[in-house]
C-alpha positions in Angstrom: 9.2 -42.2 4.7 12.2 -41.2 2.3 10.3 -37.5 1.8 9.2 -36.7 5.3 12.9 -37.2 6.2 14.2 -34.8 3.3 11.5 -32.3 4.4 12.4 -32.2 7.7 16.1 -31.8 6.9 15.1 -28.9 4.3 13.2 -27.2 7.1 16.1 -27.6 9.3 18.2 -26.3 7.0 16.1 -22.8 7.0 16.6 -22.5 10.5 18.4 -19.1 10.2 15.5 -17.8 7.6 15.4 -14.1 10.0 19.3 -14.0 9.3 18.3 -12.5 5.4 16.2 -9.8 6.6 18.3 -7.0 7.2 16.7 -5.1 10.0 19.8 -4.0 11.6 21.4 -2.1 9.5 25.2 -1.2 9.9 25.7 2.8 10.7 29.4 3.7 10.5 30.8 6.1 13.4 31.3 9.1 11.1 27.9 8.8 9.4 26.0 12.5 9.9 21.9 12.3 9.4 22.7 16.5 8.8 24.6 16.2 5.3 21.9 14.2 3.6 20.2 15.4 0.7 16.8 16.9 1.7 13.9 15.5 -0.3 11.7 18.0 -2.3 8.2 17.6 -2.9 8.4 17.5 -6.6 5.8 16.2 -8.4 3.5 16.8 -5.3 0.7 19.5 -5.0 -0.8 20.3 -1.6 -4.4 20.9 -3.3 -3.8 17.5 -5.9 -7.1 15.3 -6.0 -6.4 11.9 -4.3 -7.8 8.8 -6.5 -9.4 6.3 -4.4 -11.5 3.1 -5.0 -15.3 3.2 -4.1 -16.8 -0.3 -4.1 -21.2 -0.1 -3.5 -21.9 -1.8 -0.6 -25.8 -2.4 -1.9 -27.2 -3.2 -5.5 -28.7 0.0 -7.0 -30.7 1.2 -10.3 -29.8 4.3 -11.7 -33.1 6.7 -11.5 -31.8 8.5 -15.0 -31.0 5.6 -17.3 -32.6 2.6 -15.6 -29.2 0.8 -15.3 -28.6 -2.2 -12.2 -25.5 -1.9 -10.7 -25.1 -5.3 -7.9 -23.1 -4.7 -5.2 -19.5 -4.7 -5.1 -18.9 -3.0 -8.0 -16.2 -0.9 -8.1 -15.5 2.4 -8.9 -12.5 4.7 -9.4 -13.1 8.4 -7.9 -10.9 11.4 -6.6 -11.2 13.1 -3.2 -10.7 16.6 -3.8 -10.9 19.7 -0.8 -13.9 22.1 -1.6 -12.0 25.5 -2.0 -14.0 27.8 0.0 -16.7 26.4 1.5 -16.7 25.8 5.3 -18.2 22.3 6.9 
């Protein structure tokens, strides 16, 4: 009985638990969107191969070397766009 009691007092106590997320965020009067630094895209290339993760959704054997490969396994891969050809 001792720990139900404490528990319920703890949960209580955490009543207020939206209080530390800070979702409104204070904006002073003179604060101007305009003056702030612009990002730049540094680092990032329009034509830049994505990597994504492939998982096979079927067990397979590989028709060259004979290997099994059970499904789910994963796989890293990039999406690239094919320069010059037309879908």
């Amino acid at each position: 009985r001792g720990r139900a009691t404490q528990r319920a007092t703890a949960r209580g106590s955490c009543a207020d638990m939206g209080d530390r997320k800070e979702v409104n965020k204070y904006i002073s009067p003179d604060f101007d969107p305009t003056r702030l630094p612009r990002r730049s895209g540094k680092g990032k290339k329009k034509d830049a191969a994505l990597p994504i993760r492939l998982m096979l959704p079927i067990g397979i054997k590989c028709s060259t070397c004979g290997e099994h490969m059970r499904a789910g396994k994963k796989f890293n891969a990039t999406k690239e766009t094919a320069k010059g050809l037309d879908y």
